[in-house]
C-alpha positions in Angstrom: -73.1 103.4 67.2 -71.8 107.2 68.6 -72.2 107.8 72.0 -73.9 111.3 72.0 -73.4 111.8 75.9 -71.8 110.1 78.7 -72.5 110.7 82.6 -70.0 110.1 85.1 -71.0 109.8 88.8 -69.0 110.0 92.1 -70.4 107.0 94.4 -70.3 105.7 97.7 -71.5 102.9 99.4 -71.3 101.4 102.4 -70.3 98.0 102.5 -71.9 95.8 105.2 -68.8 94.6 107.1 -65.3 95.7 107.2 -63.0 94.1 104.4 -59.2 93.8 105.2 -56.1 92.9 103.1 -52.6 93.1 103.5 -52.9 96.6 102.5 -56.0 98.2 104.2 -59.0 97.9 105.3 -62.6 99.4 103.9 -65.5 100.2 105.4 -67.0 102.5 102.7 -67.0 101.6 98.7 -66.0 105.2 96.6 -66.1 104.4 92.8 -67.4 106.0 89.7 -70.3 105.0 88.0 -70.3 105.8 84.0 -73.4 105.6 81.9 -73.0 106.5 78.2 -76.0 106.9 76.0 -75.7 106.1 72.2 -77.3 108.7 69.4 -80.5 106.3 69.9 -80.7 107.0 73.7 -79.5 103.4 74.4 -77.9 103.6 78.0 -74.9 101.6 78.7 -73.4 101.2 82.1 -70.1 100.7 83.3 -68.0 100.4 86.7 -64.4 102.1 87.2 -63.2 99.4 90.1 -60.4 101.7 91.1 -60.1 102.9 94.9 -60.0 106.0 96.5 -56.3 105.0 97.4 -53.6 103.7 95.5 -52.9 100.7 97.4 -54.2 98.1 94.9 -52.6 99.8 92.2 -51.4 103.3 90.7 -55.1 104.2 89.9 -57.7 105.8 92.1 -61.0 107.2 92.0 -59.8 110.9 91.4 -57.1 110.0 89.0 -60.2 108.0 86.6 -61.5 111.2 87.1 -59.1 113.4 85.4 -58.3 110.4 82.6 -61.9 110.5 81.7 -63.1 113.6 81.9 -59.5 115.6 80.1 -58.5 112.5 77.9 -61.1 109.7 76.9 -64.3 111.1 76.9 -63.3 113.3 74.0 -61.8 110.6 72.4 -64.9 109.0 72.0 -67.7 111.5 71.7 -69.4 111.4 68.4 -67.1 108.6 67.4 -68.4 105.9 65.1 -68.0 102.7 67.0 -69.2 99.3 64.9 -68.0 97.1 67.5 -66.5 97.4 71.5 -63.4 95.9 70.2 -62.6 99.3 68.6 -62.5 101.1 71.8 -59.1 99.9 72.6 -57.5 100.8 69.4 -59.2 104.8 70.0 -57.9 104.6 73.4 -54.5 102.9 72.4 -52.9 106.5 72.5 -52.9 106.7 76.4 -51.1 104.7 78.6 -52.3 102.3 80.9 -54.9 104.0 83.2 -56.5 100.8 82.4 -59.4 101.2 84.9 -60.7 104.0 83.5 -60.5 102.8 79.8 -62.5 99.8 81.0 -65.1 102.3 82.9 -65.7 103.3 79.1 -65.4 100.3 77.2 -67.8 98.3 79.7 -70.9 100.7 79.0 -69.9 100.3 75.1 -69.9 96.9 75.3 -73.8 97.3 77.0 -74.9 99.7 74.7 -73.6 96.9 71.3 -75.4 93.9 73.2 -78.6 95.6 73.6 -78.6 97.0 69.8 -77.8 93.4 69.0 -80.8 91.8 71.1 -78.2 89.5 73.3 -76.9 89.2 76.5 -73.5 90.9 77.2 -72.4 87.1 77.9 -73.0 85.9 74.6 -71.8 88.9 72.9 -68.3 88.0 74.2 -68.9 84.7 73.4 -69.6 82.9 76.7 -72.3 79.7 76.7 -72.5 78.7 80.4 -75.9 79.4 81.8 -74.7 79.6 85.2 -71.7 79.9 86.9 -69.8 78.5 89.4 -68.6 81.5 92.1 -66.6 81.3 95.9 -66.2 83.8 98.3 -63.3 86.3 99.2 -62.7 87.2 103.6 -60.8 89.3 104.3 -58.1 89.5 107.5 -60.1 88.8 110.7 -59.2 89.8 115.1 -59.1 86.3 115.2 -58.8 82.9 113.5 -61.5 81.9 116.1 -63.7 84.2 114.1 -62.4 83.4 110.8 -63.1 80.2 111.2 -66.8 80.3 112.4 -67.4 82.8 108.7 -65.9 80.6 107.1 -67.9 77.8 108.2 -70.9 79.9 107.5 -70.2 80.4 103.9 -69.5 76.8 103.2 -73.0 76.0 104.6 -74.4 78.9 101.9 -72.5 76.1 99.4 -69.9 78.9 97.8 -67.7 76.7 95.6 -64.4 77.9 97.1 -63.2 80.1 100.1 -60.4 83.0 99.3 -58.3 84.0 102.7 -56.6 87.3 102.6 -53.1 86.8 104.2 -49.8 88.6 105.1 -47.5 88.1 107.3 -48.2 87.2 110.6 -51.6 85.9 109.6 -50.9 83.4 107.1 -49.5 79.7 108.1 -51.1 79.1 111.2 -54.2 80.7 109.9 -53.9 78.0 106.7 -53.4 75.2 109.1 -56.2 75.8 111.0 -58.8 76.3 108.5 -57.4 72.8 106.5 -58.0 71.0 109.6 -61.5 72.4 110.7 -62.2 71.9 106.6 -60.4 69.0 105.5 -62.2 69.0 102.2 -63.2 72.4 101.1 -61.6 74.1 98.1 -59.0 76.8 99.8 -56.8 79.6 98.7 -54.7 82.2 100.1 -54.5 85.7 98.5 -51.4 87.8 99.4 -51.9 90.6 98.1 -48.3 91.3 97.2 -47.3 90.7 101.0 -44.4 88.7 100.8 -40.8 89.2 99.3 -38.4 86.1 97.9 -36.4 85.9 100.8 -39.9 84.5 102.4 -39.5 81.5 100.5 -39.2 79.3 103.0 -42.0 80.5 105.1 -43.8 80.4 101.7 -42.8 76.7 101.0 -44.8 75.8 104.4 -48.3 76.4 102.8 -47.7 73.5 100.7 -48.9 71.7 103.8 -52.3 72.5 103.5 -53.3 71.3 99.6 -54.5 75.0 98.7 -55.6 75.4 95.2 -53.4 78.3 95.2 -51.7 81.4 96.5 -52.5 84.8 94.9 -49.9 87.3 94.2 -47.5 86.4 97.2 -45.0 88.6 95.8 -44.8 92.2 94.4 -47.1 93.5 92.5 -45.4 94.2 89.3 -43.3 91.3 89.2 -42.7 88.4 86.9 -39.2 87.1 87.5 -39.1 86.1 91.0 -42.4 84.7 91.2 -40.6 82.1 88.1 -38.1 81.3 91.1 -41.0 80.6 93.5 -42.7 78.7 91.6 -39.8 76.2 91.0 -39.7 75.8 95.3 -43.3 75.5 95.6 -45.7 72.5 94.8 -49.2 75.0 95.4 -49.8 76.5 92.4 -48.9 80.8 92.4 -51.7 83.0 90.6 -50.9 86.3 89.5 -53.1 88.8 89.9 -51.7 92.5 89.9 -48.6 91.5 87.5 -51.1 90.7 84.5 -53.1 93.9 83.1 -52.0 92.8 79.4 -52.3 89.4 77.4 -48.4 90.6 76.8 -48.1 90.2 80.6 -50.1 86.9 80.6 -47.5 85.5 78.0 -44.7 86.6 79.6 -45.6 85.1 83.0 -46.9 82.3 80.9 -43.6 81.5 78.8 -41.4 82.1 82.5 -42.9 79.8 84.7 -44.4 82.0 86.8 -47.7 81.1 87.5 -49.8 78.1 86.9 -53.3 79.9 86.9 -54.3 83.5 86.0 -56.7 85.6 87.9 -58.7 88.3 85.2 -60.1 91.3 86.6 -61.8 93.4 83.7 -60.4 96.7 85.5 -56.6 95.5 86.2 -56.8 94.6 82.4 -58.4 97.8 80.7 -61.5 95.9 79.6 -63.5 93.0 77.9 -61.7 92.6 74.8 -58.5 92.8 76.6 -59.8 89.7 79.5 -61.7 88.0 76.4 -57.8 87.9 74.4 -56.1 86.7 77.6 -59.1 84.3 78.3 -58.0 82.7 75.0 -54.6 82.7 75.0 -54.9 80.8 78.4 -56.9 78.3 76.9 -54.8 77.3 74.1 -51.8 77.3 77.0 -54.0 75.0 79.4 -54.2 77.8 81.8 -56.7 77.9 83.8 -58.7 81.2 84.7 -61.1 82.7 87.3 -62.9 86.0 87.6 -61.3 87.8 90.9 -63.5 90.8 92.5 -62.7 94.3 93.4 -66.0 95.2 95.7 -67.9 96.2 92.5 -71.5 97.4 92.4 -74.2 95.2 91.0 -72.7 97.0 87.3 -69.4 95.6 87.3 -70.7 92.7 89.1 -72.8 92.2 85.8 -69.6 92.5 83.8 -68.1 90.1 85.8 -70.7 86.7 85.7 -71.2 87.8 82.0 -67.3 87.0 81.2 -67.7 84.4 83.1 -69.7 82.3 80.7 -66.4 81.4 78.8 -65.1 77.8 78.4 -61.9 77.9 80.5 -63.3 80.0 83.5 -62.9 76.7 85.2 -62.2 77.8 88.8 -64.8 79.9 90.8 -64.7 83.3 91.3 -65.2 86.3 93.6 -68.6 87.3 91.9 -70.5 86.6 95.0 -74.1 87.8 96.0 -74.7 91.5 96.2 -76.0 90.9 99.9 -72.7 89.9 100.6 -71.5 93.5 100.4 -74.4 95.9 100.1 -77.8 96.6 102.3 -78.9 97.2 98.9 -77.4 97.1 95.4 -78.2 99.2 92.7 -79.5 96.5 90.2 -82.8 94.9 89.9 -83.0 91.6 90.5 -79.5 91.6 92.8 -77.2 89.3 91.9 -78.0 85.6 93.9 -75.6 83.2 94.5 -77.7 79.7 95.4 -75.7 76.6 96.5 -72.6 79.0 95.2 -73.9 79.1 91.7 -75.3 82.2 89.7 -77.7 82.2 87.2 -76.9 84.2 84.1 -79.1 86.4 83.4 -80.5 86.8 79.5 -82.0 89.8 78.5 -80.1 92.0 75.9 -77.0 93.8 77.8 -75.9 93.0 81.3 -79.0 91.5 81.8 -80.3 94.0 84.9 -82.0 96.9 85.5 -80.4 100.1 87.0 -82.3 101.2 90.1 -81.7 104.7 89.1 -83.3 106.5 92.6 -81.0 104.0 94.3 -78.1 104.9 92.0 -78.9 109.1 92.9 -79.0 107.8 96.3 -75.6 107.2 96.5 -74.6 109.7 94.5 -72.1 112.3 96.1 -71.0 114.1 92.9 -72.2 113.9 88.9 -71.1 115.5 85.8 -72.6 115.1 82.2 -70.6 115.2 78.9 -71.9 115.9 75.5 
């Protein structure tokens, strides 16, 4: 294939409810929406997960911006592409800015799974027809109120509940919840909030028989999250330390976490989640899809990757109506009984409401 033109546009949605973390809260989704269409008008879509602030990571909306439009675009007009895996070695001249790479390499990946007639999932390789997904809440006024959503998405059947923490809001918030929910599946996300010297605060969450806490420590780090680990019988996931299967082995070979969350974004795309998908296997690792607010696009990327054997933990692919009045996809994405059906037509497998897409449009610009 050569991508003849590509189409970036500035979004915003409005998500349905507030979402907190230790490091904001959002009310509003800004992202940008890429659609690149190959020299035999094939459209391919892809998502840059990135936020209008760098709190998550260095990346944001405008900086995706700039990488795409001065750097990668041109590095892949009018290129001949014979398969997605290439993208990474044309982008392997630019450093990190992994986000946007994987805006690119997502609609690539599309555009080679529709000119192969299969879905995107069994392009990379996935066989699951359905998938197994729980649900992410963020930081609540009360645990009152966390408790009664939580009890409302455990009657909705997701598989497994994700509690944002930090401190102040984190052991009494665990206790609580394990003995309102003796036997639900329960996690704790930290989003980075915690430093070593919180160890011992830390070491109380064993209490509670979580299947894990996320990233307790900071965001780029390997080595004391090794020494955590050691103190602590719940297993520590890493989430913003890994955007490389080189990071993955690191952590991997040190001790310092026991399962890996892959977000396509944080990673700089498919091939790069399908490589540490692999490697995880073969080091009994087990892996989960986490979720960045995405759009029913990169909610599409998300179930299709998925599909491979050792995503054996539910993710944070949850219904679109868990986020959005309206998506932009046709059908929405459906979580039943907290499972998802993957879809099977050729590419992500749904249609792009484009007057809903223009709708929420606040900026576009087209490349050729």
């Amino acid at each position: 294939m050569k991508i003849d033109n590509i189409t970036i546009r500035y979004m915003e949605m409005d998500l349905k409810a507030p979402f907190t973390t230790s490091f904001g809260t959002f009310e509003t989704r800004e992202f940008l929406l890429l659609e690149a269409v190959d020299t035999d008008g094939t459209s391919g879509w892809g998502e840059s997960v990135a936020f209008n602030v760098p709190f998550y990571s260095e990346e944001t909306v405008q900086t995706n911006w700039h990488m795409l439009e001065d750097f990668l675009i041109p590095l892949i007009l009018h290129k001949e592409i014979s398969h997605p895996d290439q993208v990474t070695e044309i982008f392997s001249s630019i450093r990190k800015n992994n986000m946007a790479k994987s805006a690119i390499e997502a609609a690539v990946w599309d555009i080679y799974a529709q000119q192969t007639n299969q879905s995107l999932a069994s392009a990379l390789g996935g066989t699951r027809k359905t998938i197994d997904v729980g649900i992410s809440i963020g930081i609540q006024d009360s645990i009152e109120e966390l408790v009664e959503i939580v009890d409302g998405f455990i009657n909705e059947g997701y598989k497994r509940i994700k509690v944002k923490i930090k401190p102040g809001w984190d052991v009494e918030v665990m206790r609580t919840l394990r003995n309102t929910f003796p036997d639900v599946a329960i996690m704790a996300d930290a989003n980075s909030a915690y430093r070593l010297e919180d160890i011992d605060l830390l070491k109380q969450l064993d209490d509670f028989d979580l299947m894990m806490i996320e990233q307790p420590l900071a965001s780029d780090d390997i080595i004391d999250h090794a020494t955590l680990q050691k103190e602590l019988k719940t297993p520590i996931c890493l989430d913003e330390s890994i955007h490389s299967l080189e990071d993955a082995r690191k952590a991997v070979e040190l001790g310092s976490t026991k399962i890996i969350n892959i977000k396509i974004g944080r990673v700089g795309g498919l091939t790069e989640a399908v490589k540490i998908h692999n490697y995880c296997k073969e080091n009994n690792i087990p892996v989960w899809c986490g979720g960045m607010l995405e759009s029913g696009v990169g909610r599409a990327h998300n179930v299709a990757l998925t599909t491979l054997s050792n995503f054996t933990l539910p993710g944070d692919t949850a219904s679109s109506s868990r986020y959005w009045d309206k998506d932009i996809i046709e059908p929405e994405v459906v979580s039943e009984h907290g499972v998802i059906k993957v879809p099977e037509l050729p590419g992500i497998g749904y249609k792009i409401n484009r007057d809903t897409v223009e709708s929420f449009t606040k900026s576009k610009k087209h490349y050729k």
